[in-house]
C-alpha positions in Angstrom: -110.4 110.2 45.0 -113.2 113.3 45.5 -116.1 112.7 47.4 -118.3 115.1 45.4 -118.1 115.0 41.9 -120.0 118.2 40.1 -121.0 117.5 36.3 -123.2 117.8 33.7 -123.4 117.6 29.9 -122.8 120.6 27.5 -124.6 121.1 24.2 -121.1 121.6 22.7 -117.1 121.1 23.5 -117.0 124.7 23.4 -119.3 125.7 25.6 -119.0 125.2 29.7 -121.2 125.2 32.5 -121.5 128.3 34.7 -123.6 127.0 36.8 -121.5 123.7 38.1 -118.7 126.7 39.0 -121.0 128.4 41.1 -121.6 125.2 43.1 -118.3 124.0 43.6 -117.8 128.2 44.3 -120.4 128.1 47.2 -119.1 124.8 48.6 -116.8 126.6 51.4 -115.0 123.9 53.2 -116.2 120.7 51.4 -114.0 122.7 47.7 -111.4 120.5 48.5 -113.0 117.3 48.6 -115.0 118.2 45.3 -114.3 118.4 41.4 -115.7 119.3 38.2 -116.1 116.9 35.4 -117.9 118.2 32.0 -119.0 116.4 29.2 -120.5 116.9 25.6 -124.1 115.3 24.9 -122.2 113.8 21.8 -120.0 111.6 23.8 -120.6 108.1 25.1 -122.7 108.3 28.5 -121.0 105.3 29.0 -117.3 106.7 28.9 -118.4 109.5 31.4 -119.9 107.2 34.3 -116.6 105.1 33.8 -114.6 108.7 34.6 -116.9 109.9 37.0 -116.4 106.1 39.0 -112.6 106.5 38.0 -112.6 109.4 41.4 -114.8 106.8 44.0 -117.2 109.6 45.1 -119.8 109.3 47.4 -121.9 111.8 45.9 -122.8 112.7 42.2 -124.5 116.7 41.9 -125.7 116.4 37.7 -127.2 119.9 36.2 -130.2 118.5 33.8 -131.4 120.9 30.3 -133.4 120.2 27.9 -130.4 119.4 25.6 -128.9 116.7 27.9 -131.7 115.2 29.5 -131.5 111.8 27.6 -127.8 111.9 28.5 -128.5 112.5 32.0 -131.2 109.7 32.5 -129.0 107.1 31.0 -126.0 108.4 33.3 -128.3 107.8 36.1 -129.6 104.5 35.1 -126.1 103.8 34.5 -124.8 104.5 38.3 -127.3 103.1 40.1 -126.7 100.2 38.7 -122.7 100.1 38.6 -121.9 101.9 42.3 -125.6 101.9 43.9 -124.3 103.0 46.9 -123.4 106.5 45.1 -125.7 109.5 46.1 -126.9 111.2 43.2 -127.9 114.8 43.4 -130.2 116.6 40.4 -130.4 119.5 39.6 -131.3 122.7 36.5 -134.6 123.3 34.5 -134.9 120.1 33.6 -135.6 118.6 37.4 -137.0 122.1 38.9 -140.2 121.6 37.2 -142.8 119.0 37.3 -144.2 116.9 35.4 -140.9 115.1 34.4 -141.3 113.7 31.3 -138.1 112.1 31.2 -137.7 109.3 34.3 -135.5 110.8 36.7 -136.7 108.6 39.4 -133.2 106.9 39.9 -131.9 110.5 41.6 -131.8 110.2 45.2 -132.2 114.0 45.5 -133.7 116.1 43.7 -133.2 120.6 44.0 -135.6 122.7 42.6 -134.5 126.1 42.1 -131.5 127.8 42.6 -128.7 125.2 44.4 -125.7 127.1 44.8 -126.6 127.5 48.7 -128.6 124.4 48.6 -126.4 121.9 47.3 -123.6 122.5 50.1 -125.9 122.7 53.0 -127.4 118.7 51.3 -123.6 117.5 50.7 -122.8 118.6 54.2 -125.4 116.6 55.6 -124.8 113.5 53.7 -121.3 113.9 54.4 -121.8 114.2 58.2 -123.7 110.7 57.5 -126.9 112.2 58.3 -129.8 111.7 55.3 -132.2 114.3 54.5 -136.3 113.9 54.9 -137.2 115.5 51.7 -136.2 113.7 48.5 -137.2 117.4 46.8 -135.8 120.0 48.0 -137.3 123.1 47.1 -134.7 126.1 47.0 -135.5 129.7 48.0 -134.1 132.6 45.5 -130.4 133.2 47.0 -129.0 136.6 47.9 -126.7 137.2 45.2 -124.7 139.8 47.3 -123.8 136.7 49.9 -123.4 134.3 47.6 -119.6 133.9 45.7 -119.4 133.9 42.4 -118.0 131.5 40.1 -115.4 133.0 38.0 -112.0 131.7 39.4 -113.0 128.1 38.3 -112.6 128.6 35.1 -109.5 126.9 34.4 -106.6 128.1 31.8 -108.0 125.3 29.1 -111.3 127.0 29.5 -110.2 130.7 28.6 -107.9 128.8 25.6 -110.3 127.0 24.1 -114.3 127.6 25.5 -116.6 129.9 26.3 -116.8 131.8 29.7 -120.5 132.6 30.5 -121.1 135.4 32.8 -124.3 136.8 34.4 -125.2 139.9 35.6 -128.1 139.7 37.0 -130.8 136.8 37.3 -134.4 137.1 36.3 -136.9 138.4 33.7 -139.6 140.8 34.3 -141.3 139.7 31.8 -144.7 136.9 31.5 -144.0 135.3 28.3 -145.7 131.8 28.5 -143.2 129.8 26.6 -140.3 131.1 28.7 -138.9 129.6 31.8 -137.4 132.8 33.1 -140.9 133.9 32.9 -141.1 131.7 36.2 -138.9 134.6 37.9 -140.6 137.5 37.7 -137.7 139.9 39.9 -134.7 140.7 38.6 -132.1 140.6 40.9 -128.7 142.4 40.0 -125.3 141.2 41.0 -123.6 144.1 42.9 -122.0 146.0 39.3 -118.7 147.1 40.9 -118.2 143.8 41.9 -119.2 142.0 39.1 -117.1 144.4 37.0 -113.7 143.2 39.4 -114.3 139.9 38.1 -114.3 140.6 34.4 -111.9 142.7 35.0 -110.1 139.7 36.5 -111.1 137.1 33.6 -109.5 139.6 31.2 -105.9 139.9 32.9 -106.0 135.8 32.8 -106.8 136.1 28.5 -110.8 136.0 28.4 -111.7 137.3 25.3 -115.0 135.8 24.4 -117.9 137.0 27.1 -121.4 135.6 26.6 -123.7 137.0 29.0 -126.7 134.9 29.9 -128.8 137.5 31.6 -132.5 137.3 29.6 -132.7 141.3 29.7 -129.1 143.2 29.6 -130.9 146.6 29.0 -133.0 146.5 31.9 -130.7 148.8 33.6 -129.6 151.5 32.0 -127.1 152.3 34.2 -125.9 149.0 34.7 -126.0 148.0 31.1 -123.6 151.3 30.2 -120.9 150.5 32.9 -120.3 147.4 31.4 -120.3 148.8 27.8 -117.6 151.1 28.9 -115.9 148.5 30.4 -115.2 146.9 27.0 -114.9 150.2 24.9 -112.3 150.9 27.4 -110.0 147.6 26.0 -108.1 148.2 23.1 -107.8 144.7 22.4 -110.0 142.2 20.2 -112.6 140.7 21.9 -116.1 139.0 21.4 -119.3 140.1 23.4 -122.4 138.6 23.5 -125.8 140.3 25.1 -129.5 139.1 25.0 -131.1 142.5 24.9 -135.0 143.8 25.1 -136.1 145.3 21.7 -138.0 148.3 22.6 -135.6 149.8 25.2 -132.4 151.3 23.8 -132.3 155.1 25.5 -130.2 157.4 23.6 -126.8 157.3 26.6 -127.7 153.0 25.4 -127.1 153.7 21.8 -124.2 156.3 21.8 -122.5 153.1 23.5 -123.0 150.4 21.1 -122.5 152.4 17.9 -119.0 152.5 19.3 -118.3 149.5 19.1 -115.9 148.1 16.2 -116.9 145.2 14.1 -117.6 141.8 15.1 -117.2 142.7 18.7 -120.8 143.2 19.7 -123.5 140.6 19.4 -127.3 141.4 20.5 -129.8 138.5 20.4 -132.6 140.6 20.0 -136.4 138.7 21.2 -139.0 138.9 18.7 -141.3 135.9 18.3 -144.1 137.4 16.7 -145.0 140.5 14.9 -148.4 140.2 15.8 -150.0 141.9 18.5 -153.3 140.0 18.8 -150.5 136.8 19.1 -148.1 138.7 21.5 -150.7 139.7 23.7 -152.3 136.0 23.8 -148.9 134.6 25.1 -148.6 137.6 27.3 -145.7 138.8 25.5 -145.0 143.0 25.7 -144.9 143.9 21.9 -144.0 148.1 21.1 -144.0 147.6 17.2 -143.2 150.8 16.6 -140.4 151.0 19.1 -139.3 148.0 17.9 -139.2 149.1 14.0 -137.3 152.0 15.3 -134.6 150.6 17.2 -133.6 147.4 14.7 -133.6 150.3 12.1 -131.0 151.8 14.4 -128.8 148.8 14.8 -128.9 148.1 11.6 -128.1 151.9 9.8 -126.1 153.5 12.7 -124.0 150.5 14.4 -121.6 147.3 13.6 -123.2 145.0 16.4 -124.3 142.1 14.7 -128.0 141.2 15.4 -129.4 137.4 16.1 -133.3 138.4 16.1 -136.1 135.6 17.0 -139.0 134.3 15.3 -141.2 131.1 16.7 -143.0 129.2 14.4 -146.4 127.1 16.4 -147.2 130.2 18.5 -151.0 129.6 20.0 -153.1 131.4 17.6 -151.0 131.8 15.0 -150.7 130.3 11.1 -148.4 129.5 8.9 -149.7 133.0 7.0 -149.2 135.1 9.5 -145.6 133.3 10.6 -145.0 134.7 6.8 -146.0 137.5 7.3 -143.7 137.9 10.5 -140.8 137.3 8.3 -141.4 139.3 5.8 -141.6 142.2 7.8 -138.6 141.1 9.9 -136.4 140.8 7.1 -137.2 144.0 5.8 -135.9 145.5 8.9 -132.8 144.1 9.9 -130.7 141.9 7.1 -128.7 140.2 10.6 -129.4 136.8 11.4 -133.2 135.8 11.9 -133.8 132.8 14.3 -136.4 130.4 13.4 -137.6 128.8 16.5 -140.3 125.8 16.8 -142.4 126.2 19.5 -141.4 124.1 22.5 -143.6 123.0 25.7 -141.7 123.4 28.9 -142.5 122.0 32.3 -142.8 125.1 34.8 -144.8 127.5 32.1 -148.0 128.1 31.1 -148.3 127.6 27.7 -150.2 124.4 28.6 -153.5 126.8 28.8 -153.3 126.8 25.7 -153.7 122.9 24.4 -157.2 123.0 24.4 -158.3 125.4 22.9 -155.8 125.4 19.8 -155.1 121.7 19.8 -151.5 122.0 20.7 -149.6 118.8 20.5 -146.4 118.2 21.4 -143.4 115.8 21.8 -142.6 114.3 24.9 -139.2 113.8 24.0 -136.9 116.5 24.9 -136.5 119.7 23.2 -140.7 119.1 23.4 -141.0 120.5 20.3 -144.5 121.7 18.9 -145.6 118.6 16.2 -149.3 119.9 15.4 -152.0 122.6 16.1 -155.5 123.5 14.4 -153.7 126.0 12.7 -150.7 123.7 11.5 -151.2 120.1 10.6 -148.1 117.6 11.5 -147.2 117.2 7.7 -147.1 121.2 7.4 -145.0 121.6 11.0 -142.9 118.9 9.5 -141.7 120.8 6.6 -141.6 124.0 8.8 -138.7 122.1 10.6 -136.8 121.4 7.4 -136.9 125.6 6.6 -136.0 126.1 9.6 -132.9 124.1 9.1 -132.5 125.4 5.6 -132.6 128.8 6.3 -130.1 128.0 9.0 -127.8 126.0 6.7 -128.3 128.8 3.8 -129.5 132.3 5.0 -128.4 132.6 8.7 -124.7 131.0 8.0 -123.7 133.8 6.5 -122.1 131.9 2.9 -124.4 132.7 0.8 -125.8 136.6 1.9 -126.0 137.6 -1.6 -127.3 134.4 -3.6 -129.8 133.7 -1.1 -131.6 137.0 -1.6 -132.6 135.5 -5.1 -134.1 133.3 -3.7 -137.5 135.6 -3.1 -138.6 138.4 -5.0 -140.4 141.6 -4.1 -140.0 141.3 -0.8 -142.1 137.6 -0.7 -139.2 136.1 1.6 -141.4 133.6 2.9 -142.8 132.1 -0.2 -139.8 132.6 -2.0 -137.8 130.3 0.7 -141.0 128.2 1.2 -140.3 126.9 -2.6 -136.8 126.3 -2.6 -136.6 124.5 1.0 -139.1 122.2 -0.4 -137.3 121.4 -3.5 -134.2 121.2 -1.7 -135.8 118.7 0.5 -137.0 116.6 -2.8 -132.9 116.6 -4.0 -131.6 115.7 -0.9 -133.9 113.7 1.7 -132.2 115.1 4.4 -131.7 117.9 6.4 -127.9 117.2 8.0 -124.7 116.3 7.0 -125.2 118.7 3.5 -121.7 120.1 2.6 -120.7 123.4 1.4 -119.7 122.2 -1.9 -123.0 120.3 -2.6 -125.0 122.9 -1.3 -123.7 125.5 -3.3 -124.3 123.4 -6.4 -127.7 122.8 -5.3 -128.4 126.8 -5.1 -127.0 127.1 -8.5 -128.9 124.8 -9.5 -131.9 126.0 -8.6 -131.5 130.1 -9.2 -130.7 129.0 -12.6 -133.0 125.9 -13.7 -135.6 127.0 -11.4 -135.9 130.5 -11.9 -134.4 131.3 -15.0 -131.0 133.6 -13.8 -127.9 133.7 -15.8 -125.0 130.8 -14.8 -122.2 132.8 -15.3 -123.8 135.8 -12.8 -124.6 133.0 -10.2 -121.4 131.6 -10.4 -119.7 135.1 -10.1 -122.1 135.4 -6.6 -121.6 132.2 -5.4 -118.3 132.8 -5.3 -118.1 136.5 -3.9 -120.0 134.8 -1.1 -118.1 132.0 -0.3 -114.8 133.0 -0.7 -116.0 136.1 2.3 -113.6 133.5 4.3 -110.4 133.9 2.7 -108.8 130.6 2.6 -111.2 128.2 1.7 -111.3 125.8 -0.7 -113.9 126.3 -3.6 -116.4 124.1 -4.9 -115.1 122.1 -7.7 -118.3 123.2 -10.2 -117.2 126.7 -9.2 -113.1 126.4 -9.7 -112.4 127.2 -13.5 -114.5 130.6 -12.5 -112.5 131.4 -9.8 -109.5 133.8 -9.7 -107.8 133.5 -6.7 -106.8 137.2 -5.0 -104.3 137.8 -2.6 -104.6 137.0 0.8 -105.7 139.6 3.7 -105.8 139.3 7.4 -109.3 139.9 8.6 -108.3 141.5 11.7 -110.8 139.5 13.5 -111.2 136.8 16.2 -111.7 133.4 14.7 -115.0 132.7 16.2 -116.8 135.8 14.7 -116.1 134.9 10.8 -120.0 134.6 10.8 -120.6 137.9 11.9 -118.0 139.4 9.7 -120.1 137.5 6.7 -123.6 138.9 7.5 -121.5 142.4 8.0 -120.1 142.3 4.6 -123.3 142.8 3.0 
């Protein structure tokens, strides 16, 4: 029996939830009445409120994103109707920001904000048997200096087999409308000699995967070099993972990061739009030339592998100049480029835009964009199936190569504009598309569409796939293939995709 259970559901097995460890971190003396229980949004709600009932607690703290908010709702709906008398406690973006447009209504308690002080001071109360007068609870900013952090709850099956995210610092000083963080305008650092101790602490238990969720790592110069040195300094093999501001990267900032072997660095590097008429509508600080200079940097002078952001929807913007935001994107970095849709979040102000570009969106979580005056639905429809192609073809990694025939003269755009509507036409479907069939269906199309040599294509095909050693080739592809002898990689499992877009 626990009398608090903590839990929420995670986009992925993988991945685990930071911020449930900081709650059961800050719950001093009530710890040992309380427990963690994660899920994955592809499991059976169902399943989880029978485990959850399984420990008889009296109160139920759920963290609520835009990825599990269905989940969550049902998992509500689902309690109060099993074990009534269970107090249920919401919290994340999800319920921090009004309107709701997903019924959250069965939630006895609702924190807004940050809860890792909040939550224990509520479960205290309700504990005590007292009740609290405000169904919302709206939670100041905590001191992060006063506040313990969450690290030690990551258990041994997390550092085997998941993710550890770590934070830095909270906060963006930024104003971009479609951004939630935008909603935080100070950035407050975590003490760094102290926040270094505890990576210091997750790498003596076997952490070798870090994912940083700060939203601007290079803020801080000094900061953002300490912990650089803190991984140059490991001899090991290990995975890092920064989200990084594109215009700031100081010269002490790069002689850091082209140090860095490869596959150990990766910089998700924000974008959006190339435009500055568009940047400056959503209030979004673009230095093109900076920009230009430092992806030119990354790209020439270091191994860290880029993830760089493009939205598609932006208020203002068309499907031409999206194009033309991709064209110029590609020729600057040849990493991974991240086709967004444009999403409507509670808590920002992209609303002020709905008007005046006829912005329509979903009310079904992610909230994704589905029409503007620039965009009809029927073209924002097939914008979601390249998106998903040039996930499946391009940003995978298995086809680097190949899929650079797929445009010419630099018309990346049009070029994959063509084939993800033809692919569409062959297969109705944007999921569940194996290697081996999409393969074929690239071959098909370089060669019957535009005119290339099969035995060349064939020869590419398989230079890319086989980048993985081991895997089995597509049967269309076998009687061309010669198999060569195995090498390690010298690599970490999860960065095989890195190590692809690297080869090139």
């Amino acid at each position: 029996m626990k009398e608090i259970l903590l839990t929420t559901f995670n986009a992925r097995y993988t991945h685990t939830s930071i911020a449930q460890r900081y709650l059961f971190a800050n719950l001093e003396e009530l710890q040992e009445k309380a427990k963690i229980l994660e899920f994955v949004i592809n499991s059976q709600v169902v399943d989880a409120a029978e485990e959850i009932l399984s420990y008889q607690p009296k109160i139920v703290g759920i963290g609520a994103y835009i990825w599990n908010a269905l989940e969550v709702q049902e998992l509500i709906a689902i309690l109060k109707k099993v074990a009534p008398h269970i107090l249920i406690v919401l919290g994340g973006p999800e319920a921090s920001h009004f309107p709701h447009r997903v019924d959250f209504s069965g939630a006895d308690y609702i924190i807004q904000g940050e809860g890792d002080i909040a939550f224990y001071a509520l479960c205290k109360k309700l504990l005590d048997g007292k009740t609290s007068s405000e169904r919302i609870i709206k939670s100041p900013m905590v001191n992060l200096s006063a506040i313990k952090l969450p690290y030690d709850y990551y258990t041994d099956h997390d550092i085997k087999n998941r993710y550890c995210y770590v934070e830095a610092s909270r906060g963006c000083p930024f104003t971009c409308e479609f951004c939630l963080s935008s909603a935080d305008k100070k950035v407050r650092d975590i003490e760094i000699e102290r926040f270094i101790g505890e990576l210091e602490k997750l790498w003596q238990r076997g952490v070798r995967n870090f994912k940083f969720i700060d939203r601007t790592f290079n803020l801080s110069i000094e900061n953002a070099t300490k912990l650089l040195d803190f991984f140059l300094s490991k001899t090991e093999e290990y995975f890092v993972h920064f989200e990084v501001i594109p215009d700031h990267f100081p010269a002490v900032l790069r002689e850091k990061i082209a140090k860095f072997p490869p596959a150990a660095l990766q910089l998700e590097v924000g974008i959006q739009t190339l435009d500055p008429e568009i940047s400056k509508n959503i209030h979004r600080r673009l230095n093109i030339p900076k920009i230009e200079e430092n992806l030119a940097f990354l790209q020439q002078q270091t191994h860290a592998h880029l993830h760089v952001d493009l939205i598609i929807g932006l208020p203002g913007e068309s499907l031409e100049g999206f194009g033309r935001n991709l064209d110029k994107l590609y020729s600057l970095t040849q990493c991974e480029i991240q086709i967004g849709i444009l999403k409507k979040l509670s808590g920002t102000t992209i609303s002020r835009h709905d008007e005046i570009y006829g912005m329509v969106y979903s009310n079904k979580p992610p909230y994704d964009i589905l029409q503007n005056r620039l965009i009809p639905f029927k073209e924002m429809q097939k914008m979601k199936r390249f998106a998903r192609f040039w996930d499946m073809v391009y940003n995978s990694g298995n086809f680097k190569r190949s899929a650079a025939l797929l445009w010419q003269e630099g018309k990346v755009y049009n070029g994959f504009y063509a084939f993800s509507e033809w692919l569409y036409a062959q297969t109705e479907s944007t999921w569940q598309i194996s290697l081996d069939r999409l393969a074929q269906l690239i071959f098909r199309y370089l060669c019957e569409e535009m005119g290339h040599d099969e035995e060349s294509i064939k020869a590419m095909l398989i230079d890319d796939i086989m980048t993985v050693r081991g895997r089995k080739m597509p049967s269309f592809l076998r009687e061309n293939y010669v198999p060569q002898e195995e090498q390690k990689e010298g690599t970490l499992k999860p960065n095989k995709r890195q190590l692809k877009h690297a080869t090139v």
